[in-house]
N, C-alpha and C positions, 0 to 999 in steps of 0.2 A: 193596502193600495193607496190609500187618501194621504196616508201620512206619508210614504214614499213621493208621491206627488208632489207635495207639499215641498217635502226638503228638496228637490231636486230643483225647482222654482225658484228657492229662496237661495241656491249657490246659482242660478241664471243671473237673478236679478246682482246680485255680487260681482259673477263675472263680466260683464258689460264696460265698468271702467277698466279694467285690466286688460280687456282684447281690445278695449279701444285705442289703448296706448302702446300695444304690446307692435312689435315688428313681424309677428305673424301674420297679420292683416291687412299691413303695409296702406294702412290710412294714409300716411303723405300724400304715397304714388298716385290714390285716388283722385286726393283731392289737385293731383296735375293730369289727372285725363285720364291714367290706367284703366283698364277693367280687370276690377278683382276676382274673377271667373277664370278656371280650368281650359286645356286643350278638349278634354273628354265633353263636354257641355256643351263648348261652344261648336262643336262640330255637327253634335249630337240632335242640339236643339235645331239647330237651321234659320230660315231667315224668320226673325220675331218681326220684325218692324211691320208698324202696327197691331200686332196684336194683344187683345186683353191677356194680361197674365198673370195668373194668381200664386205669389212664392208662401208659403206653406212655412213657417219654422224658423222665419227670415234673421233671425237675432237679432243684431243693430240694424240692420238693412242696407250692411254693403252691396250684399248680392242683389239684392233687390233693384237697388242703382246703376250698379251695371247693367242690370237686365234693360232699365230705363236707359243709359246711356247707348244701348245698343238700337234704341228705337222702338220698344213694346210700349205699352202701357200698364204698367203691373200695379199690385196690389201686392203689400204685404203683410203678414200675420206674423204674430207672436204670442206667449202670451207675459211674457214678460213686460210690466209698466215702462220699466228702466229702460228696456231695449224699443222700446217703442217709443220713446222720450229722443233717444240719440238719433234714431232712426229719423225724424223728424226734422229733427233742429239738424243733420246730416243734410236733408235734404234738402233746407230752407238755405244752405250755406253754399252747395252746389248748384241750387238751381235745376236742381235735377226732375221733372213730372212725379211723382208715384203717392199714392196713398198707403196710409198705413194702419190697421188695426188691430186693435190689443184685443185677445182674444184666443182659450185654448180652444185647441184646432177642433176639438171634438162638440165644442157650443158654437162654434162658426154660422151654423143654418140659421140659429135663432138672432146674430147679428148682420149679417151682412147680405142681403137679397139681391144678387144678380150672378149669372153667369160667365162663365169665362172661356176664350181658346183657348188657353193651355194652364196647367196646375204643374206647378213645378216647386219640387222640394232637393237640398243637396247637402252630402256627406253629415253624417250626424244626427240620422233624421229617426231612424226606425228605434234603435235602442233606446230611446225615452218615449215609446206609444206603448200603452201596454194593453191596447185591443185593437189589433192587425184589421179588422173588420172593419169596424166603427171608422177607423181612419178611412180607407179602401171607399167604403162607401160617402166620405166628407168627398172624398176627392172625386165620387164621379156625380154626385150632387152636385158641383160648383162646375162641370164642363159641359159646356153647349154642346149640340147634336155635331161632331164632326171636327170636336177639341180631343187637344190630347194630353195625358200625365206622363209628366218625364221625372224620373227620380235616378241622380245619383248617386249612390251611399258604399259605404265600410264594406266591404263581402262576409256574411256571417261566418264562414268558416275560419275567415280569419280573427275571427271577437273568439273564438274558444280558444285560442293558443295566447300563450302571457308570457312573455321575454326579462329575462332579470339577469343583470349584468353583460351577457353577454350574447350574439346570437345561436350560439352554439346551445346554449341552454332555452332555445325556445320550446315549450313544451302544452300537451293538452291542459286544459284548465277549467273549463271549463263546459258546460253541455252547447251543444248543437241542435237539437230539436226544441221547441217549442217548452215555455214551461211557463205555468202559470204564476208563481211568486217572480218577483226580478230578483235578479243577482245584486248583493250590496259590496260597495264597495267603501275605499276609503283613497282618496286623491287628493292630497297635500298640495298638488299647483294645478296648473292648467294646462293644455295642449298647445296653447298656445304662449305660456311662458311659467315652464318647470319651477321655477325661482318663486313662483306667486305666493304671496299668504293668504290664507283665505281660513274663514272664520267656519264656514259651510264645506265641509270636506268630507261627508256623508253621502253618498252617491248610490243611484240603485235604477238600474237598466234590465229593459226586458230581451230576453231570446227570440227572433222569429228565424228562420230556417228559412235558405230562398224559394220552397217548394211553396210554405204557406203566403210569402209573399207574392210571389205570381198568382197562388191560387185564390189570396184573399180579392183581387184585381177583376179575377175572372167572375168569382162570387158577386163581386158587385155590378157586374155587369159591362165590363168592360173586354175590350179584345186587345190579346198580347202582340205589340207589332215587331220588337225586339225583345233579346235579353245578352247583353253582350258581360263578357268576365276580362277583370284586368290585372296581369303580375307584378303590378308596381301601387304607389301610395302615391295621396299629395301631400303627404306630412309624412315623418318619419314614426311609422308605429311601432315600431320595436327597435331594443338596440342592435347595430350592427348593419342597420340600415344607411347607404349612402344614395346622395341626391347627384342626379346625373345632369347634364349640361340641360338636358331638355327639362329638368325640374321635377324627374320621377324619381320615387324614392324606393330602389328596390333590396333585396339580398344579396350577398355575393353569392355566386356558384349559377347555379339552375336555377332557372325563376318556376318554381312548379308550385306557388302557393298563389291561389286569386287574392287580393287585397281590396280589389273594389268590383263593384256593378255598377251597371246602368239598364234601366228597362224601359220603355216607351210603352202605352198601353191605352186606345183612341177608344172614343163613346160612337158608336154605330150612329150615322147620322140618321134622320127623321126620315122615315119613307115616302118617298115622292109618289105625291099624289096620280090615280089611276084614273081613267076616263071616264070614272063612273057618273053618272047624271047626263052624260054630255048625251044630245039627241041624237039618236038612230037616223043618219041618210035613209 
């Protein structure tokens, strides 16, 4: 597990300058006003402004700043040094509110002591935790009575099928339940630009299934307010995929495979105080 960790870390900290440069992340458009954030999110979440909110996993901290530029006041984690270095000086250049700290998400309690309205982590997020709990539980640690966790991520069922050459050839690949080792792999570039060289091409993600994702939620004490499934991508995850005017990236024919989720999941606010003490008429 450590040494898994370890590598997976050490191609983050690598890939930083290459999304930062990369047209996947479309850093210009930012830095002229854009918000780097999805239709799915931005609907999803509702109106932030003003509130505390804590992004989870934030890499550089584009998302982060858009969350800021939308009028929250967020906070973001990584624990990548590098990405939390860009993230910074990102922010010192737009002018943009947000803090930032370095920090993996599971020693979080022992640095950062306050609460939040809302924990928000997106795409990317599950397949590098490799204790579904322990996260579940960071994240209803950091939400105030009456906050809530919005996560949008990959849909697992779509991480078990692997595409090569063609779409026709998409096939099972890999498990769907839960599994204690992660899957290793080997990824010559990035997602965000196939061409990349990278020196760190060792890679190793964990399985969670969306049953134990919900249930790890519940486990920690939290209440499920959605769980919505979606037949398209915001990148192209497999070959054969075309991106449509609206920006989704689906299959030709039937859309009958989910590619993403989103789930919503609030902290039971404090119970209001009962009459008790108050003097008897």
């Amino acid at each position: 597990r450590l040494q898994a960790l370890r590598k997976n870390h050490a191609r983050w900290d690598e890939l930083v300058p290459i999304h930062v440069s990369s047209e996947f992340y479309g850093l210009s458009r930012f830095r002229q006003g854009s918000v780097a954030l999805c239709p799915i999110e931005l609907e999803e979440l509702g109106d932030i402004k003003g509130r505390h909110l804590l992004h989870l996993l934030c890499h550089f901290g584009l998302g982060t700043l858009s969350l800021s530029r939308l009028g929250s006041i967020p906070t973001g984690v990584d624990y990548s040094e590098a990405a939390i270095q860009q993230a910074r000086q990102l922010a010192t250049e737009t002018r943009l509110p947000a803090e930032f700290v370095c920090s993996d998400v599971y020693d979080l309690p022992a640095v950062l002591k306050r609460t939040f309205d809302i924990v928000f982590a997106s795409y990317g997020v599950l397949i590098w935790l490799d204790d579904l709990d322990r996260f579940a539980k960071t994240v209803a640690h950091f939400l105030a009575p009456g906050g809530f966790f919005y996560l949008v991520d990959e849909h697992p069922f779509a991480l078990v099928c692997r595409g090569e050459g063609v779409v026709e050839n998409l096939r099972f690949a890999y498990p769907y339940f839960d599994e204690s080792e992660p899957v290793r792999f080997q990824v010559p570039g990035s997602y965000a630009d196939r061409s990349a060289q990278l020196t760190n091409t060792e890679v190793f993600s964990w399985i969670h299934s969306l049953s134990n994702v919900v249930n790890s939620l519940i486990r920690a004490g939290l209440r499920i307010e959605f769980l919505h499934e979606f037949p398209f991508s915001v990148y192209q995850m497999f070959p054969g995929m075309t991106r449509g005017d609206d920006g989704r990236w689906t299959l030709p024919g039937p859309q009958s495979l989910p590619f993403l989720f989103s789930i919503k999941a609030s902290k039971p606010a404090q119970s209001v105080p009962t009459d008790q003490g108050k003097q008897q008429d």
